[in-house]
N, C-alpha and C positions, 0 to 999 in steps of 0.2 A: 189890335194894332201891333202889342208887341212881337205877338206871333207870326207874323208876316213880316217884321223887318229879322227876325231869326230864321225863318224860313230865307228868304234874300241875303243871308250871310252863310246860313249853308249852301248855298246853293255855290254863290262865289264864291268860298273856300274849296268847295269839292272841285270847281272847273280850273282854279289855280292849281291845284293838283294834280289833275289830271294834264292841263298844259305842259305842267314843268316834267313832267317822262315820258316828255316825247321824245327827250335826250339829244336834239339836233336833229333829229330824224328831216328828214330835206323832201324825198321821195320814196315813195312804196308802193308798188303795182305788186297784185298777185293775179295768175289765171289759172283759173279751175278746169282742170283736164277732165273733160267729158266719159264719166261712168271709169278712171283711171285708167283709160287707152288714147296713149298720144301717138298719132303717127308719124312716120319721118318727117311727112313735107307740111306738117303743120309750124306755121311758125308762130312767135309770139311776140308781139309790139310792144316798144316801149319807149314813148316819144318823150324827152326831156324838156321840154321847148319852157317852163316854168323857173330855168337857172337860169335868171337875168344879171346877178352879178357877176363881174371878173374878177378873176384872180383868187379864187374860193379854190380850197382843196378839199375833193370830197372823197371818202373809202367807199366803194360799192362790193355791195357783197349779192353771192345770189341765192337765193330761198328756194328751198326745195322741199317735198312732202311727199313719200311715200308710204304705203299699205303693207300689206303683211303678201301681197300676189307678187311682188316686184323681185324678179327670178335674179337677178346678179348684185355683185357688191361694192359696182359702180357703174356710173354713169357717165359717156362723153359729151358734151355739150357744144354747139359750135355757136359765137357770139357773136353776129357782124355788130361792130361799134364804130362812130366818128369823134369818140371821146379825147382826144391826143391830137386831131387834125379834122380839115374839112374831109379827106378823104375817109374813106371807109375803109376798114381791116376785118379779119375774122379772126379770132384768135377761138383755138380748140383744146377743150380745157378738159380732166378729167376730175371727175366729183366722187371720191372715195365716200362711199354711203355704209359697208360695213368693214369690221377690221379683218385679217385672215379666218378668225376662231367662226367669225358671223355675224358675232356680236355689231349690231347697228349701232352709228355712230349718230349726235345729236340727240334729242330728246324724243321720247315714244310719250305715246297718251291715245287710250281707247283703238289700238291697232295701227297708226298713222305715227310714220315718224320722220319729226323734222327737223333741218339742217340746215346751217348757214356757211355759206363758204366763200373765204374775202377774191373779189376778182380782182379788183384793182384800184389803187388810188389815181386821182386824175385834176387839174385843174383848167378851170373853165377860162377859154380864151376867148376873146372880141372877136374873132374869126370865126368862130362858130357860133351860132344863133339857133340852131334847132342841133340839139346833140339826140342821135338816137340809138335804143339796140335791137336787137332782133336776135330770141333763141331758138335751135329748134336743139331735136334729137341727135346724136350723131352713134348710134349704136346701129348693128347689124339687122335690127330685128325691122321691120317693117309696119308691124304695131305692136308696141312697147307699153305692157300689161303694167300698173300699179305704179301709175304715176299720177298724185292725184294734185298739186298745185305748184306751180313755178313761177318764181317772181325777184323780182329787186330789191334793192333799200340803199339807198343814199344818206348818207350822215356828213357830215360837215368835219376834214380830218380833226382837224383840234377835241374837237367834242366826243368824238369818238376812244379818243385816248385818255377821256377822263377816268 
C-alpha cells in the first residue's frame, strides 16, 4: 500500500516538473522536410486558431534544423502572416545560419544544427479569430538540399523575458 501511494507521488512530482518548463511556451509546430529537400513551392501551415485570449503579447520565434549538406550560410524565408491585422502581409526575412569564418550558428548535435530566430512580437486582437502563417523557401535554388525541420514557437511576452 505504501508503495503505491510513493509511486503516485512520484509520478505527480515528475508531471509538476515537467509542466512547469514549459516556460509559457503557447504554441510549437515543427515540419519535417522530406529526406532534407524542401522545394520552393512547398509551403508550410501554421494555423493559430488556439489564441482565444485578447490582448496577450506574444514573441514568435522561428526554428530551424539544418545538416551538414546545407550549401550556404543563410537562408531567406518568406512568411505570409495576419498576426498585426485581419489582412495578410509577407514579410521576407533572412535567417543567418553560419557566421563569415563558417562557423554555424545555434547548437549542433549528431550532424544537425539548430536555431532559433526571434520574428516578431505581436498581440492578439478581437478582430482576428483564426491568426495564421505560412513559410516556404525564398532562395534561388529550386530544391533546397539540407533542410531538415522548420517550425514556430510562441511564448507568452512577459514570460519570455524571465
Amino acid at each position: 500500500m505504501r508503495t503505491k501511494s510513493n509511486i503516485f507521488l512520484f509520478i505527480g512530482l515528475l508531471f509538476a516538473i515537467l509542466t512547469s518548463c514549459a516556460g509559457g511556451e503557447t504554441y510549437s509546430r515543427f515540419y519535417h522536410i522530406e529526406n532534407g529537400k524542401w522545394y520552393r513551392d512547398s509551403l508550410l501551415f501554421f494555423s493559430l486558431d488556439s489564441l482565444t485570449a485578447f490582448g496577450i503579447r506574444y514573441d514568435v520565434t522561428v526554428e530551424l534544423a539544418t545538416n551538414r549538406s546545407y550549401p550556404y550560410r543563410d537562408l531567406w524565408l518568406l512568411i505570409d502572416q495576419n498576426l498585426t491585422d485581419s489582412l495578410v502581409c509577407t514579410d521576407t526575412i533572412r535567417c543567418l545560419l553560419a557566421d563569415t569564418h563558417g562557423k554555424w550558428l545555434g547548437s549542433s548535435a549528431g550532424g544537425l544544427n539548430q536555431l532559433s530566430l526571434p520574428y516578431r512580437t505581436f498581440i492578439t486582437r478581437d478582430s482576428v479569430t483564426n491568426y495564421r502563417l505560412t513559410i516556404r523557401q525564398g532562395m534561388k535554388d529550386e530544391l533546397l538540399r539540407g533542410v531538415e525541420k522548420v517550425g514556430i514557437k510562441m511564448v507568452e511576452h512577459n514570460r519570455s523575458n524571465r
